[in-house]
The first five atom37 places (N, CA, C, CB, O) and aatype in JSON, in Angstrom:
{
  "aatype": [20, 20, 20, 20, 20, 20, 20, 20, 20, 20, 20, 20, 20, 20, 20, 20, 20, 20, 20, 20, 20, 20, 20, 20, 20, 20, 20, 20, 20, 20, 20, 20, 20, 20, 20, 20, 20, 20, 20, 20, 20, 20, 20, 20, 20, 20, 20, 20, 20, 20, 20, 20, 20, 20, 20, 20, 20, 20, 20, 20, 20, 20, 20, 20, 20, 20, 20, 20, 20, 20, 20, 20, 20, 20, 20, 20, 20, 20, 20, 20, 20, 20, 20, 20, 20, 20, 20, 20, 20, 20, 20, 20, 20],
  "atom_mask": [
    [1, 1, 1, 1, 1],
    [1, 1, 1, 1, 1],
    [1, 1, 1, 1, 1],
    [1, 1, 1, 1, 1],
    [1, 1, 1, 1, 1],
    [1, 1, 1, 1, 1],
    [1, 1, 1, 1, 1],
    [1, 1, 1, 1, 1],
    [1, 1, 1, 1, 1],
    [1, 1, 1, 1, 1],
    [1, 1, 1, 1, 1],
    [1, 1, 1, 1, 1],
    [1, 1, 1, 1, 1],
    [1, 1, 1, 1, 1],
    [1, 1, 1, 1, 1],
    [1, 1, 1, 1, 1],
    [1, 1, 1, 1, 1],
    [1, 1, 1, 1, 1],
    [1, 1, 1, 1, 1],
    [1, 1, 1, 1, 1],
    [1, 1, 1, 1, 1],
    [1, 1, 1, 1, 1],
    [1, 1, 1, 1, 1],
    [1, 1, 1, 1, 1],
    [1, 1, 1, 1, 1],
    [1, 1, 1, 1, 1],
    [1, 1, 1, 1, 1],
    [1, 1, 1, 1, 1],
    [1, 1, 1, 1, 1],
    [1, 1, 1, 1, 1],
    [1, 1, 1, 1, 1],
    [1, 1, 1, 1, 1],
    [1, 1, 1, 1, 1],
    [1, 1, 1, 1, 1],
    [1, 1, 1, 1, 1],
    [1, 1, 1, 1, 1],
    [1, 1, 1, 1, 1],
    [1, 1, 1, 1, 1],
    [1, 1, 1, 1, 1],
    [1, 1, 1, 1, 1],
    [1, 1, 1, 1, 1],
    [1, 1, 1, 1, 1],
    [1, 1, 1, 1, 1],
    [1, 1, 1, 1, 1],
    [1, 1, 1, 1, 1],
    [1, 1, 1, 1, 1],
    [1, 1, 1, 1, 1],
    [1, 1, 1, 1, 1],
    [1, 1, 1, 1, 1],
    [1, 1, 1, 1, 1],
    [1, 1, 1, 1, 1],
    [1, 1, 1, 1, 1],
    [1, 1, 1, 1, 1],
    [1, 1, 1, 1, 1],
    [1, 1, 1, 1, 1],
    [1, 1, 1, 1, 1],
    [1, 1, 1, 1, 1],
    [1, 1, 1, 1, 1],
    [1, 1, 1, 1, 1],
    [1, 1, 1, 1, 1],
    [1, 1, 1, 1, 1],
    [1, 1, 1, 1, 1],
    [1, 1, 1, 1, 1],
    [1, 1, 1, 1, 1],
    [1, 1, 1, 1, 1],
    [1, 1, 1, 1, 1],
    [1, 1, 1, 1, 1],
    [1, 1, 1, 1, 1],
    [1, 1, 1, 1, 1],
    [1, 1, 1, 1, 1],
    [1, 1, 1, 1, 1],
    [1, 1, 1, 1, 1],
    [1, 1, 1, 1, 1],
    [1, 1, 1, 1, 1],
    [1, 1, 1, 1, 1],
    [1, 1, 1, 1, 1],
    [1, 1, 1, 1, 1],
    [1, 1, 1, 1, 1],
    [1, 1, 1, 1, 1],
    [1, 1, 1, 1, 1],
    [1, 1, 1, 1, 1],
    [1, 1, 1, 1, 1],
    [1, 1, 1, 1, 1],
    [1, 1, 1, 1, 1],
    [1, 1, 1, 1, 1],
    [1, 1, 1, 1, 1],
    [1, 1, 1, 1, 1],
    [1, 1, 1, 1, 1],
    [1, 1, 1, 1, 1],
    [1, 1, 1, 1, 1],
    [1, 1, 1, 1, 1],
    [1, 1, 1, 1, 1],
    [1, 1, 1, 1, 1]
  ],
  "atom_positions": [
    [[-201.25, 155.74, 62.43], [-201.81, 156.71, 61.5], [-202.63, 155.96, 60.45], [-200.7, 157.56, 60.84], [-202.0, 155.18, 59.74]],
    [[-204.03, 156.11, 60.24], [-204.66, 155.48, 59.56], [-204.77, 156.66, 57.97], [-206.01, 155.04, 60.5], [-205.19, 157.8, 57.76]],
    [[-204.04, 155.46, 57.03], [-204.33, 155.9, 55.43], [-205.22, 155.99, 55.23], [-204.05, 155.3, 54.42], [-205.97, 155.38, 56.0]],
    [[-206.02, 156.92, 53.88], [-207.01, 156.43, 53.09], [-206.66, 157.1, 51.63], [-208.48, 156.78, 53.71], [-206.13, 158.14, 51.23]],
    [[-207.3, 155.87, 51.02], [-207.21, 156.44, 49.66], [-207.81, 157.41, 48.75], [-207.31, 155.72, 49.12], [-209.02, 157.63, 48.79]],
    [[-206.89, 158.1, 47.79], [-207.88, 159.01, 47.07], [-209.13, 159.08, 46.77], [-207.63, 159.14, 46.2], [-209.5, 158.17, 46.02]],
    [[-210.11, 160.0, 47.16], [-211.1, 160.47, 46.54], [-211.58, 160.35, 45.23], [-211.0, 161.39, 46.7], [-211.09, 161.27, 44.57]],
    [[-212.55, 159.42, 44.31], [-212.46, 159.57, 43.0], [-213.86, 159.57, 42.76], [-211.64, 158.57, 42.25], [-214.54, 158.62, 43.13]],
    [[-214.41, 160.7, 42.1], [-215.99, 160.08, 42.65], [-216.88, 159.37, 41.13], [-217.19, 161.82, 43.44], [-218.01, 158.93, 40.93]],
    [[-215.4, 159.58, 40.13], [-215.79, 158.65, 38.85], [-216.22, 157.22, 39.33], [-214.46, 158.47, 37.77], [-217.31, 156.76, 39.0]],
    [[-215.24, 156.43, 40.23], [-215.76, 155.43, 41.24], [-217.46, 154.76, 41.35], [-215.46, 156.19, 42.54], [-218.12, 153.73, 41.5]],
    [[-217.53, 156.15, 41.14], [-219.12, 156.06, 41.71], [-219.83, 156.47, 40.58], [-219.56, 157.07, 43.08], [-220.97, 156.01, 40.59]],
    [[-219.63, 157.06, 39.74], [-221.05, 157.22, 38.97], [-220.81, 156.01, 37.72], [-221.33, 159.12, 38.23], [-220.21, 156.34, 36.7]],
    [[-221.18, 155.03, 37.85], [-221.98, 154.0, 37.21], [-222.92, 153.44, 36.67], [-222.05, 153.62, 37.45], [-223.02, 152.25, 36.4]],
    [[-223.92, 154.6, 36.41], [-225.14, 154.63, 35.85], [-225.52, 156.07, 35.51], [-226.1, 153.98, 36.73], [-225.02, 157.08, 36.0]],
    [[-226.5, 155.99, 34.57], [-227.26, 157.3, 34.03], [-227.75, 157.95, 34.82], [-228.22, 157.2, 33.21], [-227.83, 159.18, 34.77]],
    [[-228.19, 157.22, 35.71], [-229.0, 157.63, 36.68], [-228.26, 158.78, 37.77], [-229.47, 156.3, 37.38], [-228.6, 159.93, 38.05]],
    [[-227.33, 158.1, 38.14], [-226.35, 158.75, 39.26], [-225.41, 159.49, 38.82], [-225.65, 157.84, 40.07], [-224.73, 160.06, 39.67]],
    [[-225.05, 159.72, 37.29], [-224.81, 161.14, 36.63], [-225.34, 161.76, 36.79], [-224.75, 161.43, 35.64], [-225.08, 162.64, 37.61]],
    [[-226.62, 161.71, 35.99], [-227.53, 162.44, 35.89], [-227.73, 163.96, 37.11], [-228.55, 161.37, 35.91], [-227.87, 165.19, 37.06]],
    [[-227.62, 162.84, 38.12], [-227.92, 163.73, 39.18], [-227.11, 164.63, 39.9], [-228.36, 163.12, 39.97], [-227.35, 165.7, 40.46]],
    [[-225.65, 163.68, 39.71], [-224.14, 164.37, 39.89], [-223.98, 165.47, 38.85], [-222.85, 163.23, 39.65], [-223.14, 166.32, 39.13]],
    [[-224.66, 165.62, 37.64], [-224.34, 166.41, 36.85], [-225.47, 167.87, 37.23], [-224.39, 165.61, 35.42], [-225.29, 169.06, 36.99]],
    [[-226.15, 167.45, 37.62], [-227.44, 168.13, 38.28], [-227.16, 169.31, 39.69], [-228.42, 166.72, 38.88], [-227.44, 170.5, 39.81]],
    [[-226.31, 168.06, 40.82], [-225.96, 169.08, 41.53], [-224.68, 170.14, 41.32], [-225.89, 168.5, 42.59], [-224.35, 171.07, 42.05]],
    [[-224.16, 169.74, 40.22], [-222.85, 170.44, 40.01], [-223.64, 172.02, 39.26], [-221.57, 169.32, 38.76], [-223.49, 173.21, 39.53]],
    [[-224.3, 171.47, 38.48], [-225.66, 172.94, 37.82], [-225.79, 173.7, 39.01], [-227.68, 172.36, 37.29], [-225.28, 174.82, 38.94]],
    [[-226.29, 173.44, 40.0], [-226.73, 173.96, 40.96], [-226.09, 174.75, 41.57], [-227.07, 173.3, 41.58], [-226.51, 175.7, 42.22]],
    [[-224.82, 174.35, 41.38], [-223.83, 175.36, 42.17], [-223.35, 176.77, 41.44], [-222.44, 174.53, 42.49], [-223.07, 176.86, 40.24]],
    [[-223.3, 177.83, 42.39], [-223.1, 179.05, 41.78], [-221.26, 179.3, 40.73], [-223.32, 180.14, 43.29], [-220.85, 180.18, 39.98]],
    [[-220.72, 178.13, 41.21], [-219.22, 178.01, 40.52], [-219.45, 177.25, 39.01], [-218.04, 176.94, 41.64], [-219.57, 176.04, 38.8]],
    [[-219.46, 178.26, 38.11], [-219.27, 177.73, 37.31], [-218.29, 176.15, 36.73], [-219.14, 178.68, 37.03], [-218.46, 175.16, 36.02]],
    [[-217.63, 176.53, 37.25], [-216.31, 175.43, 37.06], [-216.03, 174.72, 37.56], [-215.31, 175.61, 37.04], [-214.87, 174.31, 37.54]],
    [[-217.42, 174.0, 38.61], [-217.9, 172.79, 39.17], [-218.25, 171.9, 37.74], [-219.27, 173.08, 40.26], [-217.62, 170.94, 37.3]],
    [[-219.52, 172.58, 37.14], [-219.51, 171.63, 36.12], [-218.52, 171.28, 35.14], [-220.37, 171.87, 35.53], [-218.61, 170.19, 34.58]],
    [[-217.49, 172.14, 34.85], [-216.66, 171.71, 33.89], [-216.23, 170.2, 35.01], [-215.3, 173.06, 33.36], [-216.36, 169.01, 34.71]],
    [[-215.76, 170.73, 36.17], [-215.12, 169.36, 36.8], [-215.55, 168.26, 37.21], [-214.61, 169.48, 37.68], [-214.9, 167.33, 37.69]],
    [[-216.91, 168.37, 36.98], [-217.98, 167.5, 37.03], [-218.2, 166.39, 35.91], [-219.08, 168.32, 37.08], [-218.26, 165.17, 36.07]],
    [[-218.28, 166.99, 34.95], [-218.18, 166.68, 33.56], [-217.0, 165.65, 33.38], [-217.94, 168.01, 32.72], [-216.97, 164.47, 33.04]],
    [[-216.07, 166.57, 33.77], [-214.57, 165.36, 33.66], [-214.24, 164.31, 34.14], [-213.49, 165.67, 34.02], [-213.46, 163.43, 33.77]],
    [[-215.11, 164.47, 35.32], [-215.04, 163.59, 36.52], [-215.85, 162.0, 35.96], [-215.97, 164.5, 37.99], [-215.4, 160.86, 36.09]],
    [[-217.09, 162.41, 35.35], [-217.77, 161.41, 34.28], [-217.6, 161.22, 32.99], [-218.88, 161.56, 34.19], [-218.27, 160.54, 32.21]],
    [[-216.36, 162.09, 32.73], [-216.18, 161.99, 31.49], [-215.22, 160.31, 31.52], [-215.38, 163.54, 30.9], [-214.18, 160.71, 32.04]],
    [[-215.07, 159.35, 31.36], [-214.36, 157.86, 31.36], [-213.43, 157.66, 29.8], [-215.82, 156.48, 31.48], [-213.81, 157.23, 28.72]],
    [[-212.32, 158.09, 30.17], [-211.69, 157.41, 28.77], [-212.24, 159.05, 27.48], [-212.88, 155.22, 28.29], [-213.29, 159.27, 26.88]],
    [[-211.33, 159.57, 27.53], [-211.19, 160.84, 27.0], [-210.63, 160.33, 25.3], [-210.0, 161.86, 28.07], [-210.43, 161.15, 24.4]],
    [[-210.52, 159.4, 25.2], [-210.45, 158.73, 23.88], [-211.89, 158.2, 22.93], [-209.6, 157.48, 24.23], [-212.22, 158.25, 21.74]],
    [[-212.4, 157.77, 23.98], [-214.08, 157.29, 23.63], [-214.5, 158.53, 23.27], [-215.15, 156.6, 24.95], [-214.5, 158.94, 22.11]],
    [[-214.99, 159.37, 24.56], [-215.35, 160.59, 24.21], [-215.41, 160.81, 23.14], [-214.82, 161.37, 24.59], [-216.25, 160.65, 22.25]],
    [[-213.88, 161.45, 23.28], [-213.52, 161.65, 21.43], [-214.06, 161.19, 20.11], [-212.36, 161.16, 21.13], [-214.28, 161.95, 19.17]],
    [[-214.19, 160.26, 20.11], [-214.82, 159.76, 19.22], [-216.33, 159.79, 19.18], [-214.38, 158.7, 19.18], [-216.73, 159.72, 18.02]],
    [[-217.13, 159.86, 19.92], [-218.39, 159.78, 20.45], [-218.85, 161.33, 20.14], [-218.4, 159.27, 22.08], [-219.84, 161.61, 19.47]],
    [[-217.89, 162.38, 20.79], [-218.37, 163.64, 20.12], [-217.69, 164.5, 18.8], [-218.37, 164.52, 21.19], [-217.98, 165.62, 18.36]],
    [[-216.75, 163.58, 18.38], [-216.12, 163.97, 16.83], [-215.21, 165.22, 17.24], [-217.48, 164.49, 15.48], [-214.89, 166.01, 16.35]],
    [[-214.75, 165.44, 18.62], [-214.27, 166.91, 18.86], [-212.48, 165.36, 19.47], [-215.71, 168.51, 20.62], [-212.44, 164.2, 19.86]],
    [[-211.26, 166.64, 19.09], [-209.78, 166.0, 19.24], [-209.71, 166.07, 21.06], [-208.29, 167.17, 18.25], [-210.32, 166.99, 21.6]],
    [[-208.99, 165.12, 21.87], [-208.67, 164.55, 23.22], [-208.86, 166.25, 23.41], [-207.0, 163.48, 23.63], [-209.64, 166.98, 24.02]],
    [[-207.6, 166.46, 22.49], [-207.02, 167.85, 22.88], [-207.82, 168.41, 23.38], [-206.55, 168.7, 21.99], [-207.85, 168.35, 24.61]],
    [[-209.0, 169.33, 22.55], [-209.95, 170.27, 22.68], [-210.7, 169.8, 24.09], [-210.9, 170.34, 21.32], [-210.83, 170.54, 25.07]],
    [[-211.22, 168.28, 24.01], [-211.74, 167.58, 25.27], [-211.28, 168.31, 26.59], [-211.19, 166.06, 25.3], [-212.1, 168.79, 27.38]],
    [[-209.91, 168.34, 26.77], [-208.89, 168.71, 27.82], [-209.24, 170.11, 28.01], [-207.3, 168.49, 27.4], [-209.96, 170.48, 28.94]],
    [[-208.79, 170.81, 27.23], [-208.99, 172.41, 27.24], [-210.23, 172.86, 27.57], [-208.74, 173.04, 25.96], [-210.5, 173.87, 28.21]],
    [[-211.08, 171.94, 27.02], [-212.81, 172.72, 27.22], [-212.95, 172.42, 28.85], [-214.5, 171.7, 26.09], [-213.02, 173.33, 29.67]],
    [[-212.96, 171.35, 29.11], [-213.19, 170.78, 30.28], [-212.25, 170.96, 31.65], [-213.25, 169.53, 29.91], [-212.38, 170.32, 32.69]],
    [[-211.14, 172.11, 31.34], [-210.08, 172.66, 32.21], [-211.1, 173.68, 32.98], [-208.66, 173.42, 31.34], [-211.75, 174.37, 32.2]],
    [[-211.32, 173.86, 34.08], [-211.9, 174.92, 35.27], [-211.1, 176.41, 34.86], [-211.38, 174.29, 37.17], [-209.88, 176.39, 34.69]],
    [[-211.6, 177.25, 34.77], [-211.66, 178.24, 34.21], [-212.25, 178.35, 32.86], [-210.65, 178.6, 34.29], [-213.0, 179.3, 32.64]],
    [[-212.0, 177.5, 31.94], [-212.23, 177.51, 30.78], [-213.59, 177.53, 29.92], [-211.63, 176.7, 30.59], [-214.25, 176.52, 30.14]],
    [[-214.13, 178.31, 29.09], [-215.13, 179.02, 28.87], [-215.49, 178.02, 27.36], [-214.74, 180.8, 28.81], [-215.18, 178.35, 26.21]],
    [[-216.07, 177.02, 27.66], [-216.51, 176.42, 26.65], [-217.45, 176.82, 25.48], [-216.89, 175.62, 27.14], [-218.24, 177.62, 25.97]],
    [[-217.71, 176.67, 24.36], [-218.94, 176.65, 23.33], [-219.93, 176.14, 23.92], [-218.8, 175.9, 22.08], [-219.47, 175.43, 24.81]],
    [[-220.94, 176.11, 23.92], [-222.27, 175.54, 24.07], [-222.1, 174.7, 23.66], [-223.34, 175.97, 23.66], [-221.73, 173.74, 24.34]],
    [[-222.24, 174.64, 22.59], [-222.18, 173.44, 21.49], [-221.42, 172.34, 21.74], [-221.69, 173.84, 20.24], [-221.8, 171.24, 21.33]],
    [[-220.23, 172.49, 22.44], [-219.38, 171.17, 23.01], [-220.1, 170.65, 23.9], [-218.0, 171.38, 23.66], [-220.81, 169.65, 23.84]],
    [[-219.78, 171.74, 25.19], [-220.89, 171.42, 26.23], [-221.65, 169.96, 25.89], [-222.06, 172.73, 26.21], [-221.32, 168.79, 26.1]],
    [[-223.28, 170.78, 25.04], [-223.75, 170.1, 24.76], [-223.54, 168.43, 23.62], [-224.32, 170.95, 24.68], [-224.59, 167.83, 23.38]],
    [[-222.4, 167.92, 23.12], [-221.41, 167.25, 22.15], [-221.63, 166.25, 23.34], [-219.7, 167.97, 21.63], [-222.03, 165.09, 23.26]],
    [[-221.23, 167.07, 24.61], [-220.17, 166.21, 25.39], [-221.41, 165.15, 26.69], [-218.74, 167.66, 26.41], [-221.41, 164.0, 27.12]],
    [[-222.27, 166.34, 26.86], [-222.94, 165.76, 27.79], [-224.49, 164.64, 27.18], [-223.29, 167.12, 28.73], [-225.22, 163.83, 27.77]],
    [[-224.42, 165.2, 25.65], [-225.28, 164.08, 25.04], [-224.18, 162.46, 24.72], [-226.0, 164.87, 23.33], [-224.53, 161.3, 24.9]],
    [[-223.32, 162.79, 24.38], [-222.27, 161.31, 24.75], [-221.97, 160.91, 25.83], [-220.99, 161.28, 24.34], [-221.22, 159.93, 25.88]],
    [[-222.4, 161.5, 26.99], [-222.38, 160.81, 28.19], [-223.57, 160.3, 28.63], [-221.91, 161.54, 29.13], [-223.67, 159.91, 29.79]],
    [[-224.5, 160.24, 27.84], [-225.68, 159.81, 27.71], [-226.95, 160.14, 28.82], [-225.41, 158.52, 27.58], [-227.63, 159.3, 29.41]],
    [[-227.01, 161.37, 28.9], [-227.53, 162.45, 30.02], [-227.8, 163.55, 28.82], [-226.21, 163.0, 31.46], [-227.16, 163.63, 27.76]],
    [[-228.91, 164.38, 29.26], [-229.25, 165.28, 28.91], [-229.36, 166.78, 29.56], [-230.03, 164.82, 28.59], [-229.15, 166.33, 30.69]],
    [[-229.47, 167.8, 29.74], [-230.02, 168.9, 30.34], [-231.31, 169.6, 30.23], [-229.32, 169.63, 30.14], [-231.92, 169.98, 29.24]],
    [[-231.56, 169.67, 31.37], [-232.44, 170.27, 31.58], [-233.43, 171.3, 32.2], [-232.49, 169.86, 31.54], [-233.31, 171.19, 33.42]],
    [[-234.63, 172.53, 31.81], [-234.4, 173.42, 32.53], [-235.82, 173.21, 33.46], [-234.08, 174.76, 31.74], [-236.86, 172.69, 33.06]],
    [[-235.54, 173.79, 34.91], [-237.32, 174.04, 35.22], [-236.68, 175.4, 36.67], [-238.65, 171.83, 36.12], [-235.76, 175.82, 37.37]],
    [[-238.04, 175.49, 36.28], [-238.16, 176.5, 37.11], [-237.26, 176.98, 38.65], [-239.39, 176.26, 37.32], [-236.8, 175.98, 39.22]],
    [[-237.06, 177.88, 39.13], [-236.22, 178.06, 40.51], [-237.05, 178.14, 41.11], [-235.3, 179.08, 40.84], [-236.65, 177.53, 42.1]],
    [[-238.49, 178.59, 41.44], [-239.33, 178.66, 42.7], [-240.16, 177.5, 42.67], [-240.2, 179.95, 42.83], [-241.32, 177.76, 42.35]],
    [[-239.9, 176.21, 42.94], [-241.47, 175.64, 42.82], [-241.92, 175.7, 44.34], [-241.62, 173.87, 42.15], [-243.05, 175.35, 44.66]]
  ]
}
């Protein structure tokens, strides 16, 4: 029986770049609560964060729980300290 190890795809995003885009296709998806898990997934060290967006671990946790209906304003707290931005363009090009 061949093991394998957990799935982590924090693993992998190691650059702005490859957020960026991980954070991009998670937008894309009609489930909202991809991006929250998306987010978390790049979120590294929920202590930094913290500090980086002036908001408590706590709140970090709760906002970023799937179901959970964040402020904008964190949202945005959270994904400018991950050093990525958002952005909008068009659906038909």
């Amino acid at each position: 029986m061949t093991k394998f190890a957990p799935f982590d795809a924090a693993d992998y995003l190691t650059d702005e770049k490859t957020i960026a885009e991980y954070l991009s296709a998670a937008l894309d998806d009609p489930n909202p609560d991809l991006l929250l898990v998306a987010v978390r997934d790049v979120a590294r060290g929920m202590t930094q964060l913290a500090k980086d967006t002036g908001l408590g671990r706590e709140s970090l946790y709760k906002a970023l729980t799937p179901g959970a209906k964040p402020r904008y304003d964190t949202v945005l707290k959270i994904i400018h300290a991950l050093g990525v931005k958002l952005t909008a363009a068009p659906t038909h090009v």
